[in-house]
C-alpha positions, 0 to 999 in steps of 0.5 A, a space after each residue: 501531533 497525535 498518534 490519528 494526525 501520524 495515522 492520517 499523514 502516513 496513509 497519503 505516504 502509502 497511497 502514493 509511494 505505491 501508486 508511484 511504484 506501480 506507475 515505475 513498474 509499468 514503466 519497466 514493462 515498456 521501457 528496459 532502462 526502468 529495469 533497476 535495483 531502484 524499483 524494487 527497493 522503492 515497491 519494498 518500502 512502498 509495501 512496508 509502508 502498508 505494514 506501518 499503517 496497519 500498526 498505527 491504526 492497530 495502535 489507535 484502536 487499541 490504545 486511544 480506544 478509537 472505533 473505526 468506521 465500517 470496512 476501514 480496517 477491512 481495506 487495511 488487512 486486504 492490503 496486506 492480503 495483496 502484499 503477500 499474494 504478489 510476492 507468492 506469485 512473482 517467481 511464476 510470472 514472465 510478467 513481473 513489471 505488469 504483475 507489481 503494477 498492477 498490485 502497486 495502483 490497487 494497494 494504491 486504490 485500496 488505501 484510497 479506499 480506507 481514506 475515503 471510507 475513515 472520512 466518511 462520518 
C-alpha cells in the first residue's frame, strides 16, 4: 500500500466521519437525548481527521513529489479554514447542534469536492 492508496482511503474516512457527524449534531438539535459527551468526541475526531489528510497530501507533495490537480488542495486548506471558524464561533451561538451541523456536511462536502476534483484527470 502506497502512501496516495492511505491518502485516497482516508479521505472516504473524513468525508464520512463528518457527514455523520453533522447528521448527529442535527439530531441533537431536534431530539434532546442526542445531546452527549459522544457527539463531540466523534465531531473532534471528525475534525482531526481533515488535519491527517491535509498531512498526507502535504507528505505526497512534497516527498513522491506528486503535482496535484488544480483546487485539490484548495478544497483541503478551506476545510481546515472551516474547522477553525466553527470552533471560534461556537461559544457565541444558542445554536451550537445547527452550528456544527451545518459545518460537519459542508467539511463533508468539501472533501467530496477535493475527491472529485483529484479524480478528475
Amino acid at each position: 500500500m502506497t502512501l496516495r492508496d492511505v491518502h485516497v482511503a482516508w479521505a472516504w474516512i473524513t468525508i464520512t466521519a463528518n457527514g455523520l457527524a453533522g447528521l448527529w449534531a442535527f439530531a441533537a438539535h431536534k431530539w434532546e437525548s442526542m445531546r452527549t459527551r459522544a457527539l463531540w468526541w466523534f465531531t473532534t475526531a471528525a475534525q482531526v481527521a481533515i488535519f491527517v489528510q491535509v498531512a498526507l497530501g502535504v507528505a505526497l507533495v512534497n516527498g513522491q513529489h506528486i503535482d496535484p490537480p488544480k483546487f485539490h488542495m484548495f478544497y483541503g486548506f478551506v476545510a481546515i479554514i472551516t474547522i477553525g471558524i466553527a470552533y471560534s464561533y461556537r461559544q457565541q451561538l444558542q445554536k451550537v447542534y445547527l452550528w456544527y451541523g451545518a459545518f460537519g456536511l459542508f467539511i463533508m462536502g468539501l472533501g467530496l469536492r477535493a475527491v472529485l476534483v483529484g479524480t478528475a484527470r
